[in-house]
C-alpha positions in Angstrom: 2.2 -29.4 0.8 -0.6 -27.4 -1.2 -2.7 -23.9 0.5 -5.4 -22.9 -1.0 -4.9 -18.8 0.0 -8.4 -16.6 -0.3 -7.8 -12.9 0.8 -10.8 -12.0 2.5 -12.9 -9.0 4.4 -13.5 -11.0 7.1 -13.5 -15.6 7.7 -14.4 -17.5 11.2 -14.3 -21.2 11.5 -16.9 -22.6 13.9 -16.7 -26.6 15.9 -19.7 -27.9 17.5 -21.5 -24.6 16.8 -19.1 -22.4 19.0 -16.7 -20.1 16.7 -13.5 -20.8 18.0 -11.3 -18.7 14.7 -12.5 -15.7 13.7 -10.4 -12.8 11.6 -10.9 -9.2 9.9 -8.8 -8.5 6.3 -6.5 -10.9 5.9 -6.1 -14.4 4.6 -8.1 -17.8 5.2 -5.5 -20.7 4.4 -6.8 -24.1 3.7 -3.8 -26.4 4.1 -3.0 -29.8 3.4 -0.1 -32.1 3.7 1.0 -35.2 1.4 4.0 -37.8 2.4 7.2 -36.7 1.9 6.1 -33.4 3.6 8.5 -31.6 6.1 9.6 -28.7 7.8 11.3 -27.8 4.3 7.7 -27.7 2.8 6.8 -25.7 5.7 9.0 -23.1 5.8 9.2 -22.2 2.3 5.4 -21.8 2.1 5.0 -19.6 4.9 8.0 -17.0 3.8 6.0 -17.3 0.5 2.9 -16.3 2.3 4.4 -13.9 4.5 5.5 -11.9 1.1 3.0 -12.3 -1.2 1.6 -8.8 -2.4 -1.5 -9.1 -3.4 -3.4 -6.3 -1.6 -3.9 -3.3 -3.5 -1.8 -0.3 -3.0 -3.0 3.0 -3.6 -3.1 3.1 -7.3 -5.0 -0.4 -7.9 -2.1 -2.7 -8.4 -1.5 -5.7 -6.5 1.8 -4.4 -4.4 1.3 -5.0 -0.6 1.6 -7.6 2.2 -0.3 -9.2 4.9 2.2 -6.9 7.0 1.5 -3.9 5.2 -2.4 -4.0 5.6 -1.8 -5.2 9.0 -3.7 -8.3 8.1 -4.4 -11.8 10.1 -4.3 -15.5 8.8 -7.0 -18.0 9.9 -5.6 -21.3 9.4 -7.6 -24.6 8.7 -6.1 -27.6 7.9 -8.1 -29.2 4.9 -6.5 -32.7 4.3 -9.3 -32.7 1.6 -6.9 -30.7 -0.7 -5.3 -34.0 -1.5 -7.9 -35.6 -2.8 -8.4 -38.0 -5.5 -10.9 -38.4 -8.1 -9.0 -39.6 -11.1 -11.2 -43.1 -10.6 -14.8 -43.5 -10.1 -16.9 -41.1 -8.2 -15.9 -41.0 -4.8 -12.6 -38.9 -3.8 -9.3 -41.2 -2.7 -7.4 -39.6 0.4 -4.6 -41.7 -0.1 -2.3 -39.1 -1.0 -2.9 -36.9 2.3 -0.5 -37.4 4.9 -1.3 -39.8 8.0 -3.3 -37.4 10.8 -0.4 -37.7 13.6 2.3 -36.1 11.2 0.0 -33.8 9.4 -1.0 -32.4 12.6 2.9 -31.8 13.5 3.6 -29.9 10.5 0.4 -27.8 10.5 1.0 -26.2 14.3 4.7 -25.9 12.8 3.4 -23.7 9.9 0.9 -21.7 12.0 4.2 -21.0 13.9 6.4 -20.1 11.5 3.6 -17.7 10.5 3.4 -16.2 14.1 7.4 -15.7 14.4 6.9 -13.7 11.0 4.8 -11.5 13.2 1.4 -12.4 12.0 -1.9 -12.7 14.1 -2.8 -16.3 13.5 -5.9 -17.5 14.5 -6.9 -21.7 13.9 -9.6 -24.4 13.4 -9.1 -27.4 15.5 -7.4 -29.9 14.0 -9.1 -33.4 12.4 -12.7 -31.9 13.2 -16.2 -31.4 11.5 -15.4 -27.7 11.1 -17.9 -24.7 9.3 -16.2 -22.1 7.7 -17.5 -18.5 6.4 -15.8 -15.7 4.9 -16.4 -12.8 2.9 -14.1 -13.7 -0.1 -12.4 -10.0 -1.5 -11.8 -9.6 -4.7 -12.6 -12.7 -5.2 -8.4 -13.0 -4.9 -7.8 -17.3 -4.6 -4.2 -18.6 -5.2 -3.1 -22.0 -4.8 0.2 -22.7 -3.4 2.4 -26.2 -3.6 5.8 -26.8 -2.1 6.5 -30.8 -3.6 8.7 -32.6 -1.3 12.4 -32.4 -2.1 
């Protein structure tokens, strides 16, 4: 499982033209799943994401939470973060989980990340999706659970 973490100002994720995700200060996730992925996966990322301190306190340093800026999470699902492109030109997506399963553990994370008390607001799932975002800092941090 890899998430590609931005901390931004602001992020909304638009379908067909009608924004249907939209946050203030918080976090956009991009998220992906490979096989082998499972809950396991799952849960450790999202207490890893829940924790992470990488808002500025008040002396510069990178010492709070999501929780302690009272922050939200949009969550996209990027299957694209699996991508291949060790051979010729054109990306392989051979190592991204099949859509079914991917989808199951990608409304498990976003709940996990609710019962930690977070706002968590979503793209839709397997669609042609537009994202903005006002990236701060810029602060981007990949994160990768491998299957156990």
């Amino acid at each position: 499982m890899r998430v590609l973490l931005q901390r931004v100002q602001n992020a909304a994720v638009t379908v067909d033209s009608r924004e249907i995700g939209k946050i203030g200060r918080g976090f956009l996730l991009l998220v992906g799943f490979t096989t082998g992925d499972t809950l396991t996966e799952v849960e450790y990322l999202a207490k890893k994401i829940a924790k992470l301190r990488v808002f500025e306190d008040e002396t510069g340093k990178l010492n709070l939470d999501l929780k302690q800026i009272e922050g939200a999470i949009l969550s996209v699902s990027q299957f694209t973060l699996y991508a291949d492109t060790k051979k010729g030109n054109r990306p392989s997506f051979t190592k991204a989980l099949a859509p079914a399963e991917a989808e199951n553990l990608y409304e498990a994370f976003n709940e996990k990340l609710r019962q930690a008390g977070f706002a968590v607001a979503t793209g839709k799932f397997g669609a042609e999706m537009q994202v903005s975002l006002v990236n701060d800092g810029p602060v981007t941090i990949c994160l990768e659970k491998e299957a156990s």
